[in-house]
C-alpha positions in Angstrom: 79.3 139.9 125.1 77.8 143.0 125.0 74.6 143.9 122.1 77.2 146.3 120.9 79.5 143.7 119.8 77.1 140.2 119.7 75.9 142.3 116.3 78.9 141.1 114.3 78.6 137.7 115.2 76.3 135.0 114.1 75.6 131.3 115.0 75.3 128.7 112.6 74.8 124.4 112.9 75.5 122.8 109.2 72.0 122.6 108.6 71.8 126.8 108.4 74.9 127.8 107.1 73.1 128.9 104.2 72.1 131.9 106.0 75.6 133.0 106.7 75.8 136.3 105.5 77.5 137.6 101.9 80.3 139.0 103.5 84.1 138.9 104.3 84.9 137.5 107.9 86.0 135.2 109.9 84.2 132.2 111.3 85.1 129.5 114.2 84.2 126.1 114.3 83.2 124.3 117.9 82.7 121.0 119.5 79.3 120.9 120.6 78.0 117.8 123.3 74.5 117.0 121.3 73.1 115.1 124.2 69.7 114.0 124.4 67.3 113.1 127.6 68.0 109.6 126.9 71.7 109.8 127.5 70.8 111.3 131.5 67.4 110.6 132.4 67.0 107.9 135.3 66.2 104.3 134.2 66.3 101.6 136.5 67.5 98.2 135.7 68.7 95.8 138.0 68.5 98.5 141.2 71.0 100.9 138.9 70.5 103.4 137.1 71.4 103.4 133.7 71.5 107.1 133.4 74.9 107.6 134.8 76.2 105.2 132.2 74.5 106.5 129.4 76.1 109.9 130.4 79.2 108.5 131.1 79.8 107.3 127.7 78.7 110.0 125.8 81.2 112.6 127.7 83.7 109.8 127.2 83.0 110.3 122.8 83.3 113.6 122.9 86.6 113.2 124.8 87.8 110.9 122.4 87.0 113.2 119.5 89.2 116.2 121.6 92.5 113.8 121.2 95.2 115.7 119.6 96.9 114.9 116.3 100.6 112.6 116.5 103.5 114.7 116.2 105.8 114.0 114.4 109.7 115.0 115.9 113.0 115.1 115.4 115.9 115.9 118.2 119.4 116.6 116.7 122.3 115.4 119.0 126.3 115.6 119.1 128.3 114.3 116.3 124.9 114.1 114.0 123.3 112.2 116.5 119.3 111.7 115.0 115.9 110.8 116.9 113.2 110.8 115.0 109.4 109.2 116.1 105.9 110.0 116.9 104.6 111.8 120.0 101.0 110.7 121.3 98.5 112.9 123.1 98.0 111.4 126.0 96.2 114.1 127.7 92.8 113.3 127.8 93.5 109.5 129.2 92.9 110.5 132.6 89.8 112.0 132.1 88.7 109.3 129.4 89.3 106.6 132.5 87.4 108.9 135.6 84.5 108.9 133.0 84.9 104.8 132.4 84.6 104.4 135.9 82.8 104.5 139.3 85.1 105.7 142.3 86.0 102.6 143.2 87.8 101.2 140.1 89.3 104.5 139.1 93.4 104.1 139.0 95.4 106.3 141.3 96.2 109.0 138.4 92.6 109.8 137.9 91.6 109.5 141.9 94.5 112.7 142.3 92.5 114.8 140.0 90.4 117.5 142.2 87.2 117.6 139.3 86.8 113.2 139.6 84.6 113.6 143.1 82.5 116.6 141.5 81.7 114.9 138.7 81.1 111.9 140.3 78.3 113.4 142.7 76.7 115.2 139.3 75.9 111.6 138.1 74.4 110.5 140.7 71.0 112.4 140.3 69.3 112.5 136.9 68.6 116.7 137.8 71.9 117.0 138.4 73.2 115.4 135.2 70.7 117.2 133.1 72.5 120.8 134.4 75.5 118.9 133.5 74.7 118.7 130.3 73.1 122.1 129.5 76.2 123.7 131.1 78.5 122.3 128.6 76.4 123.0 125.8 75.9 126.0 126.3 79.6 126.3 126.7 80.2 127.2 123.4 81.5 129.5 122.3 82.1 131.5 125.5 83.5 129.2 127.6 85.0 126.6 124.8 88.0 127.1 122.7 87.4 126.6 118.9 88.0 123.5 116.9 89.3 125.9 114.1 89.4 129.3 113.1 89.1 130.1 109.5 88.9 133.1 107.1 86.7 133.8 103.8 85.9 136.5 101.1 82.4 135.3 101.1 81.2 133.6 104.5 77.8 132.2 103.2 80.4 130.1 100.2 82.9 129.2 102.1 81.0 127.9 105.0 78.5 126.1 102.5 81.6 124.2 101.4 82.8 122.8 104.8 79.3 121.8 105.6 78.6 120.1 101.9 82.4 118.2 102.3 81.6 117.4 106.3 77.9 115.5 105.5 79.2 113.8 102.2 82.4 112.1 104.1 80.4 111.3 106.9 78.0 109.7 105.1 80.9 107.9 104.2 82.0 106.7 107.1 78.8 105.2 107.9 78.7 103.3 105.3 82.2 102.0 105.4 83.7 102.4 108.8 87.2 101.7 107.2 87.1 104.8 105.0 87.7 106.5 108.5 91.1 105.0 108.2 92.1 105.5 104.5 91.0 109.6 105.1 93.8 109.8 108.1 96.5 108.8 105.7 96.2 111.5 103.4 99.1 113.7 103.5 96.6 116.8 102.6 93.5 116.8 105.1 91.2 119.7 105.3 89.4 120.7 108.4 86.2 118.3 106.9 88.6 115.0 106.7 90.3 116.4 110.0 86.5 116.4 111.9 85.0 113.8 110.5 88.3 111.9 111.1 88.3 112.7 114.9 84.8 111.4 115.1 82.8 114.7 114.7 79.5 114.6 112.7 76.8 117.5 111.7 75.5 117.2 115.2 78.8 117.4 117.2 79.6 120.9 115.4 78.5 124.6 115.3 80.3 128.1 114.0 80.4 131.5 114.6 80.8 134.1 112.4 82.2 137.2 112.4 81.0 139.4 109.8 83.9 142.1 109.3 82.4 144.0 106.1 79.5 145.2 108.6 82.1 146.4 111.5 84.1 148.2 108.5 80.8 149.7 107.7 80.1 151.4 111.2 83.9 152.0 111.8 83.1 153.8 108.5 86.8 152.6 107.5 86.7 153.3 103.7 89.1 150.5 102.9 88.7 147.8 100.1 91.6 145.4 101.9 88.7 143.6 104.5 90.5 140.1 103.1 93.8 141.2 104.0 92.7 142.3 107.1 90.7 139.5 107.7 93.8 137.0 107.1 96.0 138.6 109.5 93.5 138.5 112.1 92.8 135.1 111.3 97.1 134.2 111.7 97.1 135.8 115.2 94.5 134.7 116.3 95.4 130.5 115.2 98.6 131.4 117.3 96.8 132.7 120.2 93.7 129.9 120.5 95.9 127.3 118.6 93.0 125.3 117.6 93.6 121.5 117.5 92.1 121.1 114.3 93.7 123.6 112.5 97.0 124.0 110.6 98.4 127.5 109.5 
């Protein structure tokens, strides 16, 4: 992105949302790894090395958390035929079972996928698995889609909202894992229950803001409509990204 443009935008984790500018934008949510040298560094136990484990399972957690929502669906047929059921992502099985295990056990679905060798050989090195893991975090947001896209009059509010709701329900869940459960079967979930719900906490998430009142400014667009504008954007671009996490 180039300095032209990167103005616009700001990075925020929940703990300095405060700082989000006073302004009317747009702002996207991301998944981000939060891996420490624990989870990759070499550790020997047994002659093996518990770093390629360690990774292992914290790749497969993030997976998990990247499941999408059940659909819900409904096929019409002759004569008033009627299905109706539930449709479960299944996508991220196969990759959830290449990261469960070594070359050796992996079933014959997972051994046809090109990436399984690759990442197999970044394990087996804790230098290697270290790159690993600072190329996917600093995946976001340039490589990563977001988690959701959202719009607000006031960016510093609204985003002070999401991150006050995100740490009070996931304080909640830790201290009654079977919240987790009552939250899903809400029939109204916002994009807090929806995170937190999917396993996200503060330190699996960051956002970007876009700060449109400032690019109006330069544009010198004199136009008091930056929320309607903002909204539109905001539908378009939901329907381009189609963020799992989101909903209009």
């Amino acid at each position: 992105m180039s300095d032209k443009l990167l103005k616009y935008y700001q990075e925020f984790s929940l703990e300095t949302v405060s700082e989000a500018p006073n302004a009317t934008g747009l702002y996207a949510w991301y998944a981000s790894l939060n891996a420490g040298p624990k989870d990759w560094e070499m550790q020997i136990v047994d002659s093996e090395d518990k770093g390629i484990e360690r990774l292992r399972n914290i790749l497969r957690k993030q997976t998990d958390r990247f499941g999408f929502r059940t659909l819900e669906t409904k096929a019409i047929g002759p004569f008033s035929q009627t299905w109706t059921g539930q449709l479960n992502d299944q996508t991220s099985n196969v990759l959830k079972d290449i990261l469960s295990s070594s070359n050796d056990t992996q079933n014959q679905d997972s051994n046809n996928e090109k990436g399984a060798p690759k990442l197999q050989a970044s394990l087996e090195s804790p230098d290697s698995r270290y790159l690993l893991v600072k190329a996917l975090e600093s995946a976001s947001p340039f490589l990563s889609s977001p988690i959701y896209i959202g719009v607000a009059e006031n960016l510093n509010s609204r985003l002070s909202d999401h991150a006050r709701d995100i740490k009070k329900l996931t304080s909640k869940v830790a201290k009654d894992p079977g919240a987790r459960d009552t939250l899903k079967k809400l029939s109204k979930k916002s994009f807090a229950i929806r995170a937190v719900v999917s396993g996200f906490s503060p330190a699996n998430l960051l956002v970007w803001t876009f700060n449109l009142d400032s690019l109006a400014e330069d544009l010198e667009i004199d136009t008091q409509e930056h929320r309607t504008v903002a909204e539109a954007a905001e539908w378009i671009l939901n329907r381009w990204n189609r963020p799992y996490l989101g909903v209009r």
